[in-house]
matplotlib code that plots the C-alpha trace (Angstrom):
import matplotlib.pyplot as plt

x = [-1.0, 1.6, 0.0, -3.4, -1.2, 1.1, 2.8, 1.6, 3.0, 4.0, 7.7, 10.6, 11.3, 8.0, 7.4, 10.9, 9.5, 6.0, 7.8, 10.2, 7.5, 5.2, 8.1, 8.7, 4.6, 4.9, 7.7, 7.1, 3.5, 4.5, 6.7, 4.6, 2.0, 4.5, 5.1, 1.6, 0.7, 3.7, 2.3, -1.4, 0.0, 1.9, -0.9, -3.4, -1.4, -0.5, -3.9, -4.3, -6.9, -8.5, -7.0, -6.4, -3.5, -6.9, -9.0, -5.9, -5.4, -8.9, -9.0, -6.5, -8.1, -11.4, -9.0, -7.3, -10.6, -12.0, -9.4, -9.9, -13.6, -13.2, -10.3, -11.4, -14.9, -13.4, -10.3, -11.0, -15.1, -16.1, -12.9, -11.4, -8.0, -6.2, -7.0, -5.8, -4.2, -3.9, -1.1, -4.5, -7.1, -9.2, -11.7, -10.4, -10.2, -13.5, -12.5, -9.6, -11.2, -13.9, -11.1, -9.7, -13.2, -13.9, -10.4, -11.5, -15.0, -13.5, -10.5, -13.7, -15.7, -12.8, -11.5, -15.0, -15.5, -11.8, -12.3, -15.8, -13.9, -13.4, -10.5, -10.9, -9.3, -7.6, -10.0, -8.4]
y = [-20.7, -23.4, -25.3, -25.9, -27.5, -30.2, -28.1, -28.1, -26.0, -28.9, -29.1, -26.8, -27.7, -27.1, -23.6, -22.4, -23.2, -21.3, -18.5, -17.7, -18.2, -15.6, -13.6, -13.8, -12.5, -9.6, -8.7, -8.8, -7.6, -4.6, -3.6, -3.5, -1.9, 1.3, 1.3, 1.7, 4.0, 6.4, 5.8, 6.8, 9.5, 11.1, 10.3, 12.4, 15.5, 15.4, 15.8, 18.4, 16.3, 17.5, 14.8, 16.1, 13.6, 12.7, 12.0, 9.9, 8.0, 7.3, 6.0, 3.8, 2.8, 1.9, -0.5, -2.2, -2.5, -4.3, -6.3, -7.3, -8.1, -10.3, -12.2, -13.1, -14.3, -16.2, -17.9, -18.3, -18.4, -20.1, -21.6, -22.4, -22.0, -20.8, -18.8, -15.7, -17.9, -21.4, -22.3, -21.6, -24.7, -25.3, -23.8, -20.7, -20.0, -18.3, -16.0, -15.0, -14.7, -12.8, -10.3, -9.5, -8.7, -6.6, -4.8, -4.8, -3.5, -0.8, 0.5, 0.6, 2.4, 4.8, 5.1, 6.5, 8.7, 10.5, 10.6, 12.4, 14.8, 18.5, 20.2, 24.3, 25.9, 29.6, 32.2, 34.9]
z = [-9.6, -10.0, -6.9, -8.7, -11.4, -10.3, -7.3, -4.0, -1.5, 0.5, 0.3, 0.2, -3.3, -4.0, -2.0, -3.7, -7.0, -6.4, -4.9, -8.1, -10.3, -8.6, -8.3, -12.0, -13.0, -11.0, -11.8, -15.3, -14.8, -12.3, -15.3, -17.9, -15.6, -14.7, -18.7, -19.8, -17.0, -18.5, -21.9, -20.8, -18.6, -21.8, -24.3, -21.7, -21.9, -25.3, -26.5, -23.9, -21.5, -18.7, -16.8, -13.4, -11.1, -9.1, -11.8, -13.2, -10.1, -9.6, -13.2, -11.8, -8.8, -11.1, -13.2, -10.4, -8.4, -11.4, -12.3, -8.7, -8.7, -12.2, -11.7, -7.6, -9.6, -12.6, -11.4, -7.8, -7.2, -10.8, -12.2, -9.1, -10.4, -7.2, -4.1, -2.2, 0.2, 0.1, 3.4, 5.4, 5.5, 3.1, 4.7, 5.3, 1.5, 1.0, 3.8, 2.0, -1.1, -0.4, 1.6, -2.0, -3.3, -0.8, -1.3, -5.2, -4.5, -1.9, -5.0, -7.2, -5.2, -4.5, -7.9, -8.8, -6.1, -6.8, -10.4, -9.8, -8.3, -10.0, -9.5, -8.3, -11.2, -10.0, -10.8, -13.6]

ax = plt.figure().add_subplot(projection="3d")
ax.plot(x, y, z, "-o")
ax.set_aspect("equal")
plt.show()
C-alpha cells in the first residue's frame, strides 16, 4: 500500500521498504487473527454451542471471503488505493483484481456451504 503513497516499486530501496512494511501488517494482523479465532473458539464452547469444527471453519471461510469481496471493491475497484499486483502492467491490474474476488466469492460460497452442513450425531 506504500506504493500508492510516495513509494513505487521501482527501486531496490524502494521494493525493500514495501516488502518490510507488508511484512510488518501481516504479521501483526495474522496475529491478532490466530488470537481472536482462540477467543471465539473458547467463547463457543463455553456456552456450550453447537458449533461443530465444520460449521466453525465455514464461519471462517464466510468472514475471510467477505473481507475479500469488500476490501477488493473499496480500496482497489472504487478507492483505487492499491491492487493485487502491481509489478505487472497497468493493464494487467483488473485481471489480478478481479482473481482475488473470485477467490473471495469462491471462500464465501464455501464458507456457507460447510457451515450448512449438520453433523451425524451417534445414535443412543
Amino acid at each position: 500500500m506504500v506504493t500508492s503513497a510516495g513509494y513505487p516499486a521501482d527501486t531496490v530501496e524502494n521494493l525493500q521498504f514495501n516488502t518490510l512494511l507488508d511484512g510488518l501488517f501481516h504479521a501483526i494482523t495474522y496475529t491478532f487473527l490466530v488470537l481472536g479465532v482462540m477467543v471465539l473458539f473458547r467463547s463457543a464452547h463455553y456456552r456450550g454451542s453447537d458449533w461443530s469444527t465444520k460449521r466453525f471453519l465455514g464461519a471462517l471461510l464466510i468472514g475471510f471471503g467477505l473481507f475479500n469481496l469488500v476490501e477488493g471493491m473499496v480500496n482497489h475497484q472504487f478507492l483505487g488505493l492499491h491492487h493485487v499486483n502491481e509489478t505487472v502492467p497497468r493493464e494487467q491490474w483488473i485481471y489480478w483484481d478481479v482473481g482475488l474476488l473470485i477467490w473471495g466469492a469462491a471462500m464465501l460460497v464455501g464458507g456457507v456451504a460447510l457451515s450448512r452442513v449438520r453433523d451425524s450425531l451417534p445414535s443412543p
